[in-house]
N, C-alpha and C positions, 0 to 999 in steps of 0.2 A: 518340298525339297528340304533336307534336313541341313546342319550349320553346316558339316564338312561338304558335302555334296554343293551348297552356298561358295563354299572358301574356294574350292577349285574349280568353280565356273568363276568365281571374280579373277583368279590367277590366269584361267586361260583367256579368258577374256583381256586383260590387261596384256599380256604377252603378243596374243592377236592383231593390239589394234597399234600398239606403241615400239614393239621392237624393229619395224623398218626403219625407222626415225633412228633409233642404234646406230645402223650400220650408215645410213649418212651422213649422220653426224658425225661419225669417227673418219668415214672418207673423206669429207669437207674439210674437218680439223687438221689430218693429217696432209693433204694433199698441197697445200700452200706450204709445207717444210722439203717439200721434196722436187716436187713437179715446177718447172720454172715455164710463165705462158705470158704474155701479151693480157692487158687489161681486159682485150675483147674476148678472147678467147676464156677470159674468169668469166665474164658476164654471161657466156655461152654456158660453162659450165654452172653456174651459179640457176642457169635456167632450164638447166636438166635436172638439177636437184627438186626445184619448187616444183616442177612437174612434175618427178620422182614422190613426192610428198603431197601432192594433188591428189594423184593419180590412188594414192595409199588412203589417206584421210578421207576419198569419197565411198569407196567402195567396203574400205575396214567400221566406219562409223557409220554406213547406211545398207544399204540394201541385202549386203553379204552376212547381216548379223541379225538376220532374221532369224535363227533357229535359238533362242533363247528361253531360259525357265526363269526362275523366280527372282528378281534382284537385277532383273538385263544382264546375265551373264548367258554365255554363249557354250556351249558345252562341244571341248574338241571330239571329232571323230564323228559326231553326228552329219548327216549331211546338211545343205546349204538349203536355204527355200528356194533360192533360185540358182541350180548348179552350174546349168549354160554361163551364165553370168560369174560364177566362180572359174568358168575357164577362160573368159573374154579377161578377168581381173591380173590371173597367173600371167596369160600371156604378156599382158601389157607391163608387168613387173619386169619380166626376163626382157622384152625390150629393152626400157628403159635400165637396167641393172645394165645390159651388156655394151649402151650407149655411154656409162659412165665406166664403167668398168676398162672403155679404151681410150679414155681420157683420165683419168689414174685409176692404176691397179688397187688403191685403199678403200676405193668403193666396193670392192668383192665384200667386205663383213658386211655388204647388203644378203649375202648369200645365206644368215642366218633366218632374217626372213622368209625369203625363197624358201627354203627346206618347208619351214610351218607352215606356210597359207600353200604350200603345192597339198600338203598332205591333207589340211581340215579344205579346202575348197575345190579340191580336184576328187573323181570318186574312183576309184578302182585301179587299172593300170597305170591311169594316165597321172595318177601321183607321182607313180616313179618317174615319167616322161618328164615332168616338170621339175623334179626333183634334180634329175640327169643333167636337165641343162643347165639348172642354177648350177647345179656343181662342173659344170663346163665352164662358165664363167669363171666361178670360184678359181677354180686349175689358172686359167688365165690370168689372173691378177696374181695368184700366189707366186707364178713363174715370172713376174716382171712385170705383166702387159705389153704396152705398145716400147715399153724398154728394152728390149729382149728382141734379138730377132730369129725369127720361125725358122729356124735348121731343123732338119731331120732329129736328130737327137732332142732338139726341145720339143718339138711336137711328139714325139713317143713320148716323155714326161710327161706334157701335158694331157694326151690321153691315159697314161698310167695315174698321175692324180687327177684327172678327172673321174675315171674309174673309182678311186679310191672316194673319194669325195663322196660321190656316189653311193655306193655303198655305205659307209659310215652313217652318212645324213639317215638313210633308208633305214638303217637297222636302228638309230636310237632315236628315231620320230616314230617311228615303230614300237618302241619298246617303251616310250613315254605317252604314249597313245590305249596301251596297253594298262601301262600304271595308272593313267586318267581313269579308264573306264573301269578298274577292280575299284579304285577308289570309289567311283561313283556306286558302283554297283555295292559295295559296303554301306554307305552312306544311304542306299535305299532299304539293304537288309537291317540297318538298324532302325532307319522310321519305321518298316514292319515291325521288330521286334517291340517297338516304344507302343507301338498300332495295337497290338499284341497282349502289350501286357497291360493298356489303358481297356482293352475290352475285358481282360482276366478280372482284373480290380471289379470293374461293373459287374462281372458276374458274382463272384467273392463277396459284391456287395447283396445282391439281390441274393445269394446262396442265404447270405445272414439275415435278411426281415426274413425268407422263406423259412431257417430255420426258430426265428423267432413266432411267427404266425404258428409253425405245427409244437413248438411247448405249450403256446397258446392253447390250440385244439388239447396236445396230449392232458392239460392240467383241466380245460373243460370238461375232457372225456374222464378224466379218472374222477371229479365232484359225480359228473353223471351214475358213473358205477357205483360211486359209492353209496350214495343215492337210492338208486335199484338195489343194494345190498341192503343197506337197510331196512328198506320196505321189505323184501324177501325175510330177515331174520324178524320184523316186525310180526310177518305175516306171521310165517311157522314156530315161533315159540310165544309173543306176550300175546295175539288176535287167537290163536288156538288154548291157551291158559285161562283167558280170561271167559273164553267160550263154556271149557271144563267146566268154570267156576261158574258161570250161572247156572250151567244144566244141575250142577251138585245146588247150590243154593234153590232153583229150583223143587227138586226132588225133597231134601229138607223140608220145604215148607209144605209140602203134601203128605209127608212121614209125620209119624211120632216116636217119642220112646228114642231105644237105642237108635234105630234107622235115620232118625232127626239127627240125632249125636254124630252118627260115622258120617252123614251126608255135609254136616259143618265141618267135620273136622279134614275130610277129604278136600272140601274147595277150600280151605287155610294154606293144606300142603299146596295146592297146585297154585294159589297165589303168590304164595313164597317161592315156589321153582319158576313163576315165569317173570316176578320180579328179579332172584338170580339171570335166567337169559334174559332177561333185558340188559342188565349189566355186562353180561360177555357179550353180545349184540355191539353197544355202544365201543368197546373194548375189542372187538374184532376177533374175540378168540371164541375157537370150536364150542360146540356145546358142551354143557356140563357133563354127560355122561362119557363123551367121548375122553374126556380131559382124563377121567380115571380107569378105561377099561377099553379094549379092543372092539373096532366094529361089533363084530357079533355078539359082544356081552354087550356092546352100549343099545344096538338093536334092539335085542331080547329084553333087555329093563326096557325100555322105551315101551314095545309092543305089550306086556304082560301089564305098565300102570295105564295104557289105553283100555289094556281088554278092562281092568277092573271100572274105567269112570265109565267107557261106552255100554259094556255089558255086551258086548261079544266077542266069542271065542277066538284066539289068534293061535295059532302054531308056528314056530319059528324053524327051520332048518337050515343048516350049513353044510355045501359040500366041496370038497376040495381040499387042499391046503392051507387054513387060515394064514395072514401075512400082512407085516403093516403097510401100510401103502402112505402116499403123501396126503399129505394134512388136506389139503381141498379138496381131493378124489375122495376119500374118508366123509368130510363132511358132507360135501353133495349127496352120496348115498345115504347117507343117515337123515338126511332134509326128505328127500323125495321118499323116502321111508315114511318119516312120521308126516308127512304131505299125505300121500296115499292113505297114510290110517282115518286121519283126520278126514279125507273126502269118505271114505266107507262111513264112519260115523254120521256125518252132518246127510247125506244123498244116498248111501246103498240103502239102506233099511234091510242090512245084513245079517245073518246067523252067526256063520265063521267066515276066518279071514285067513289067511297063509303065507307069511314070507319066506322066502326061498334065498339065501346069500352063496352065489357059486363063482370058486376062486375057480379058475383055469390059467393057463400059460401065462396068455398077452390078454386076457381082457377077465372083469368081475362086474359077474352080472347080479341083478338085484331084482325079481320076480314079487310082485305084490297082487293077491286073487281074492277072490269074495265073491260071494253066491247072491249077491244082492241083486236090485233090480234091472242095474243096467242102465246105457243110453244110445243115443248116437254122436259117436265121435264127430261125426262131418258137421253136425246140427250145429256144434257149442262154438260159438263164432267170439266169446268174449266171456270174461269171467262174469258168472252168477251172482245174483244178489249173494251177499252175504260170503262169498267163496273165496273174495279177496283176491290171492296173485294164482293160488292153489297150481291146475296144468301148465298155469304159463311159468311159474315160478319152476317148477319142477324141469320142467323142458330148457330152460336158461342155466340152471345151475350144473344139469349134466352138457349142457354145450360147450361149457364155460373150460370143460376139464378133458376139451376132446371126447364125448362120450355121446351116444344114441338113445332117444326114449322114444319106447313107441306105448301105446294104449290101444289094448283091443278091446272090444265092449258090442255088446246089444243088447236090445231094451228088453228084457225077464230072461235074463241068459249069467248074466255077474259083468264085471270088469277086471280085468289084466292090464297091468304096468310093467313095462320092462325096460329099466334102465340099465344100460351097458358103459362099460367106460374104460380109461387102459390098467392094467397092470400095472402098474411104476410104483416098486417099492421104494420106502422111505428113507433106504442110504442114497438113492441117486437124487437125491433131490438139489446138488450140489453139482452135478455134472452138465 
């Protein structure tokens, strides 16, 4: 139960048990200035009062205030726990009211109580029955009482303000009964709303570690990738330079002569280009070739200083519309590019080798073929000695950018790589 909902069951509570005591009080008080009786007939009436107030204080402070919520307040308008009993109470009020009420007529402002306890302890019609008489009483005492005597004309007055009595008491116990229960029913929409926004908070709260927990995740996942990016540019430019660079050191030391000379001088260059991509590597930016020249000129130098360390032939072709695309679509292709050469080298035991770059609509595709030995795809469950990230690295990087790789191959047939990927030229890269 919320405070206001609190305040007006203490108020009708209060009103409930204490305003008969009102209107006796004013009778009693008033009744010795007007009424002239015999000492016995005070003590008579002095003992309709205490019974009047017996009668009040057992029923209002027991049994009939059983329907109570928080704080022992009683709430109007609800029913009684025990109604029978709320009607055995009415009657005996209008009794004793109508027994004082003709022993002075200033006992009627009992009549204010009558109206309340007919309507909170009577249930349905019989409010008004109860109501009706107090206000028959009421009519009685306001016309004189036993002052006054019953002509025709006073008695039509008195059923016209009885009537009236009537009526009035009905419609503003009515309409105060009314105001009780919006009040109350307020008083509950707002502990809902208090209910309400004490559960909103709890979530608000738990919405906040949830979204503390996923920066968490997001900042673990982004070390993770980066991570994996590195290894990937580890793999494909300083693990493939350094590889050049033995097989050239190699080959030197089985040469003489000039052969010796170009076989050192060749693994110098390729240690200096794959110490440069180390440095773009750590630095995050494209490879060196792409940085000064479009896919297909950075392709075609790519493939042309592989044919000359590997020692086989490569052909490069373009068909389509060349066009720039975005920086990570660009470089995937040019990784899975010199991926692929690098695998023909180290595993085909190749002759020739043939890149195909085809720009179409919505997608550019990237064809890598060789006449070498072959395998089987389904066989390679994990990368090879010495292979490093090689297929898995290549198949990551085109996922990465929306794009499909497939590898066809069998074992003395060659192997095909075809990486696919979208279209998205390089002014939407903002959109």
């Amino acid at each position: 139960m919320g405070v206001g909902e609190q305040r007006y069951g203490r108020i009708d509570a209060a009103v409930g048990r204490y305003v008969p005591y009102v209107g006796l009080a004013i009778g009693a008080a008033l009744t010795p200035l007007v009424v002239t009786a015999t000492p016995v007939q005070w003590l008579v009436t002095a003992g309709w009062v205490a019974a009047a107030v017996a009668w009040s204080a057992v029923f209002t402070f027991g049994p009939l205030r059983g329907v109570e919520g928080e704080g022992g307040a009683c709430h109007r308008g609800e029913p009684a726990s025990r109604p029978a009993l709320g009607a055995v109470y009415v009657a005996g009020f209008v009794v004793l009211m109508a027994v004082l009420v003709v022993r002075s007529p200033f006992f009627a402002f009992s009549a204010l109580a009558g109206y309340a306890h007919s309507w909170e302890y009577l249930r349905g019609r019989w409010r008004f029955v109860g109501i009706s008489a107090v206000g028959v009483l009421a009519a009685y005492g306001q016309l004189g009482g036993p002052f006054v005597e019953l002509t025709p004309v006073v008695l039509a007055g008195w059923a016209l303000v009885a009537v009236l009595n009537a009526g009035f008491a009905s419609l503003f116990t009515y309409m105060n009964s009314l105001t009780v229960d919006q009040s109350l029913r307020r008083g509950e929409v707002i502990e809902e709303l208090h209910e309400t926004n004490r559960r909103l908070a709890e979530t608000l709260e738990e919405n906040a570690e949830l979204h503390a927990r996923l920066l968490t995740q997001a900042r673990e996942a982004g070390i993770s990738d980066e991570r994996a990016r590195m290894a990937r540019e580890i793999h494909d430019t300083i693990a493939q330079g350094l590889t050049g660079v033995v097989t050239q050191l190699e080959a030197a030391g089985a040469a003489g002569g000039d052969a010796h000379t170009r076989h050192l001088a060749t693994a110098a260059a390729l240690a200096r280009e794959s110490l440069t991509e180390a440095r773009r590597s750590v630095a995050a930016l494209a490879p060196g070739r792409l940085a000064d020249a479009q896919l297909p000129d950075a392709v075609a130098d790519m493939a042309k200083a592989w044919a000359e360390t590997a020692g086989v032939d490569v052909r490069v072709e373009v068909t389509g519309e060349p066009r720039a695309l975005l920086p990570d679509i660009e470089v995937a292709l040019f990784r899975v590019a010199q991926e692929a050469l690098a695998n023909v080298g180290r595993h085909a035991g190749a002759t020739r080798a043939g890149i195909t770059l085809s720009y179409m609509d919505d997608v550019v595709v990237l064809d890598v073929v060789d006449d070498g030995c072959g395998f089987d795809p389904a066989a390679v469950t994990g990368p090879s000695e010495g292979s490093g990230f090689g297929m898995g690295a290549m198949e990551q990087r085109v996922r990465r950018v929306s794009g499909m790789l497939e590898i066809e191959s069998t074992p003395g047939e060659g192997t095909a790589v075809s990486a696919s990927v979208p279209a998205i030229p390089v002014q939407e890269e903002g959109t």
